[in-house]
N, C-alpha and C positions, 0 to 999 in steps of 0.2 A: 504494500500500500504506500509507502514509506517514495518506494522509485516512482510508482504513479504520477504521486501528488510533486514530487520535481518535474517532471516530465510535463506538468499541465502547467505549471510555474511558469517553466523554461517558456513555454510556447507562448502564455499569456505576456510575457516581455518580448518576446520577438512580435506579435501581434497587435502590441500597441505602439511601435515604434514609429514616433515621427519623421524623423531623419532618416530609417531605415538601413543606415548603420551603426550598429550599436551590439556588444559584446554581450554575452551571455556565459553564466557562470553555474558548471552542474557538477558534481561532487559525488562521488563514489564509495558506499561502505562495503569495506572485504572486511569478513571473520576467519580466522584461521584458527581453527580448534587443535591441540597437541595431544594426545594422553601424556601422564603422567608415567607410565611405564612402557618400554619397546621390548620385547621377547626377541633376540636376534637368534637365537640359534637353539635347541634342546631335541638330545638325542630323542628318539622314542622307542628303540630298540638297543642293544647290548647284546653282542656275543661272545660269551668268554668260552676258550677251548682250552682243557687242561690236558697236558700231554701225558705220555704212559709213565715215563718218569716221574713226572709230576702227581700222579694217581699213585707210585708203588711207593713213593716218600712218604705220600701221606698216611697209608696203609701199611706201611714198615714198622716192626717195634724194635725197641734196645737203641744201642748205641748205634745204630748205621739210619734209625728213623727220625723223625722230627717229634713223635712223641704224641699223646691225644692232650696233652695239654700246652702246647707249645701253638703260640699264637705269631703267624705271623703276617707280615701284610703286602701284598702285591697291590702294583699299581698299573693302572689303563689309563696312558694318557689320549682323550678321543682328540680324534683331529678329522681328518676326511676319510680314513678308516675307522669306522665301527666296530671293528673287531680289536678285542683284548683279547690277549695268552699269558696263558697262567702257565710258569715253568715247575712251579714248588708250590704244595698246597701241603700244611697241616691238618686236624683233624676240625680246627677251628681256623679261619684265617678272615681278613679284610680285606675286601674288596674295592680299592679307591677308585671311585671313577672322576678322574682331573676334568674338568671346565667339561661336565656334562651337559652345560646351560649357559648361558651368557645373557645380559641384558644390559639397556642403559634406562637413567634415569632422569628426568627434568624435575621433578620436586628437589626447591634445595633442602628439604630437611631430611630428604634419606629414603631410604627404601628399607623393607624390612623382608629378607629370605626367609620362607620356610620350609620343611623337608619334612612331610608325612608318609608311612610308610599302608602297603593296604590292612585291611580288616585281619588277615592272614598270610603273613607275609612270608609263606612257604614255596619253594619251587618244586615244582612239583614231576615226578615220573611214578605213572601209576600210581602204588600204593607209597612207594617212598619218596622223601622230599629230603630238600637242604633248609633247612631253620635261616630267615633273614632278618629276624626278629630284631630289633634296635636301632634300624637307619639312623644314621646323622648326616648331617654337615661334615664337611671337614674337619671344621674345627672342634666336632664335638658336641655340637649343641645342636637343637631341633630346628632354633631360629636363629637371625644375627642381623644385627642390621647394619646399613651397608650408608655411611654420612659423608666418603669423601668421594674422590673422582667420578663424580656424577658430569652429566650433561652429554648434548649431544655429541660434543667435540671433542670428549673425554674416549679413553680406551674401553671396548666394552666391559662389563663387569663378571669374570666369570662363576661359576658357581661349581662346586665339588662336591663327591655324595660320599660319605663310606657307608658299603651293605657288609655288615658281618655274617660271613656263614659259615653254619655250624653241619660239617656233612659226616655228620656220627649217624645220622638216618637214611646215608645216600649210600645203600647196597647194589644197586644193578645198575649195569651201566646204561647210558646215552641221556638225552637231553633232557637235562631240569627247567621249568620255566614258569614265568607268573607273569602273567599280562598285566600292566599297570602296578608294578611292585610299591614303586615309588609316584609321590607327585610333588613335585616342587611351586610353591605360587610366591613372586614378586607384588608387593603392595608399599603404597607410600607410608610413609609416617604420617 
């Protein structure tokens, strides 16, 4: 209504002009809307292959095994391959998945990451599964929020999962899996 009512304006001064030269003056509103959050990148799949070595380590006892209490931690760093290899696997080990996410952010008071894991966070083959029970952050913690190198001209922000799995229930072999294990959500402060 707003452009109309200039549009009748404009015409109504071109229409009474005496001289019939005579300048006219019309003005333009643009809105540009931003969100406050961009999502640039997040895996939605993960494959991690653990090799035979890697299975008879974990499965080894005494002095030549890793032990059913011995924790340790492999990392996936994702890049434009989606695929993680596990060479050493415990009876328990962590699974870090490096800049599984990235985003940026225009609120300058921050943004706040969070990592929730599903209702049942088993992977599953047939009757047996790997225990994924605990997701975090990197850092450890469920949330964190995230106050400096924001904006768009900033580096994106990226974001890190550790899934701890427990494969003292993983007896037969081939693929463990859980659709939607994890879900990450970026929110402003």
């Amino acid at each position: 209504m707003t452009k109309f009512i200039k549009s009748v304006a404009a015409a109504a001064v071109l229409a009474t002009s005496a001289t019939g030269v005579q300048a006219a003056t019309l003005s333009t509103d643009v809105d540009v809307q931003l969100p406050s959050i961009i999502a640039l990148t997040c895996f939605d799949a993960v494959t991690v292959n653990v090799s035979a070595a890697g299975l008879e380590a974990a499965l080894s006892s005494g002095t030549a095994g890793l032990g059913s209490t011995t924790v340790n931690s492999l990392s996936a760093d994702l890049g434009a391959d989606s695929q993680a290899t596990v060479t050493g696997a415990g009876t328990e080990v962590d699974l870090n998945l490096n800049n599984v996410c990235a985003f940026r952010a225009l609120v300058q008071s921050g943004a706040s990451v969070t990592v929730s894991e599903a209702a049942d966070p088993r992977l599953l083959n047939g009757t047996d599964f790997i225990d994924a029970a605990g997701i975090t952050l990197a850092s450890g913690n469920l949330s964190d929020d995230v106050t400096t190198g924001l904006g768009l001209g900033a580096p994106a922000t990226p974001i890190s999962v550790t899934v701890p799995l427990d494969l003292s229930d993983a007896t037969t072999p081939g693929t463990y899996s859980k659709a939607d294990l994890f879900t990450i959500t970026v929110s402003a402060l």
